[in-house]
N, C-alpha and C positions, 0 to 999 in steps of 0.2 A: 396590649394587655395592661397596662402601665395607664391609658388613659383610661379603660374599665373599672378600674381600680378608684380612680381619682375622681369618675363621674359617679360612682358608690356613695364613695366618701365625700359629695362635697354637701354645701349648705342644706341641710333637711334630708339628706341619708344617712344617719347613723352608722352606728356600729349595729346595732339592733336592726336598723333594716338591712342589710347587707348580710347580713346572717340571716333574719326571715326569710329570703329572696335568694340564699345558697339553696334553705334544704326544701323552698318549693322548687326548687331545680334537681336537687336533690332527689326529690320524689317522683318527682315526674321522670327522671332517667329510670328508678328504680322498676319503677309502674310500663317501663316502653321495653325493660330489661326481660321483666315478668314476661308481659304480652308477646315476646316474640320468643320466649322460652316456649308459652304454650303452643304458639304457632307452630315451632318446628318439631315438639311435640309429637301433635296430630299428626303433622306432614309424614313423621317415619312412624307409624303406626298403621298405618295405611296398607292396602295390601299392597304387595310388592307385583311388580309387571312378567310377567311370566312370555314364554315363545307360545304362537302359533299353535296348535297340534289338530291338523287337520289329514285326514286320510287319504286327498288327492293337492297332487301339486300343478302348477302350468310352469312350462318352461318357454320361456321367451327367447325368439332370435336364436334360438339353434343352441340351447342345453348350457355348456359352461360356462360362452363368454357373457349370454346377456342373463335376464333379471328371473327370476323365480317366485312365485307365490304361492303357498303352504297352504292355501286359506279354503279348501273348498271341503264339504260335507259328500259331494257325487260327483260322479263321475261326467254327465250329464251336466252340472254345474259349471265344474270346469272347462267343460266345451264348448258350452254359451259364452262362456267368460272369453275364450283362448281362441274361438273360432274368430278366423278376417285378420290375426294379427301373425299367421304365421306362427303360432306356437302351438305346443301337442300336451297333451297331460298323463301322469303318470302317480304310481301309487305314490303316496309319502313314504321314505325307508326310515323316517324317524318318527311317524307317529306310534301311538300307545292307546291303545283305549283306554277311556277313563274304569277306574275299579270297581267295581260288583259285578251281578251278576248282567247278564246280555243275552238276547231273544238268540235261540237254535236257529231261527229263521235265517239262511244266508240267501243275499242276493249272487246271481249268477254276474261275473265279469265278461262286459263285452270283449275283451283286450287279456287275456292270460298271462300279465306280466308280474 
C-alpha cells in the first residue's frame, strides 16, 4: 500500500493526478456496481422454476427405493419410456389439471388404477 502511495506521488504524479486516477477508479467501481445491480435484477425477475405436473409417472426399480419420473402426458408414453428397464407406470397422485375449461371427451384407462 505504502509503495502505491509513493509511486502516485513521485516525480510527475501529482497530487492532481492521483486524485484524477482515484475517481476514474472511482467510476469505474461505480459503473461495475450498477452493472451487476442490473444483472441481478433481471436474474430475480425471471420466472420462477416450478415441479413437473404431469399425469402419468414411471417408477423405476421397484417403486420406493429407486427413481421416479412425473414427466409423461400418456399412458402410452410412459411405456415406451419404462418398457426394457424394468419399471411400470402409474397415474400421478399429485397432478392437477391446468384451469379452464377441458374437452367432456375422456379417454378410456387401460389399467383402472
Amino acid at each position: 500500500m505504502l509503495a502505491a502511495i509513493r509511486r502516485t506521488l513521485s516525480p510527475g504524479h501529482g497530487i492532481k493526478e492521483a486524485f484524477i486516477s482515484g475517481t476514474i477508479q472511482e467510476a469505474a467501481m461505480r459503473l461495475l456496481l450498477f452493472i451487476l445491480a442490473i444483472g441481478v435484477a433481471c436474474v430475480g425477475i425471471g420466472n420462477r422454476a416450478e415441479a413437473q405436473n404431469y399425469p402419468w409417472c414411471a417408477y423405476y426399480d421397484g417403486g420406493m427405493d429407486g427413481g421416479t419420473n412425473c414427466g409423461f402426458t400418456t399412458f402410452e408414453q410412459c411405456m415406451a419410456t419404462a418398457s426394457g428397464l424394468g419399471s411400470n407406470c402409474q397415474p400421478n397422485t399429485q397432478y392437477q389439471p391446468p384451469p379452464g375449461p377441458h374437452s367432456t371427451l375422456r379417454v378410456q384407462r387401460r389399467y383402472p388404477h
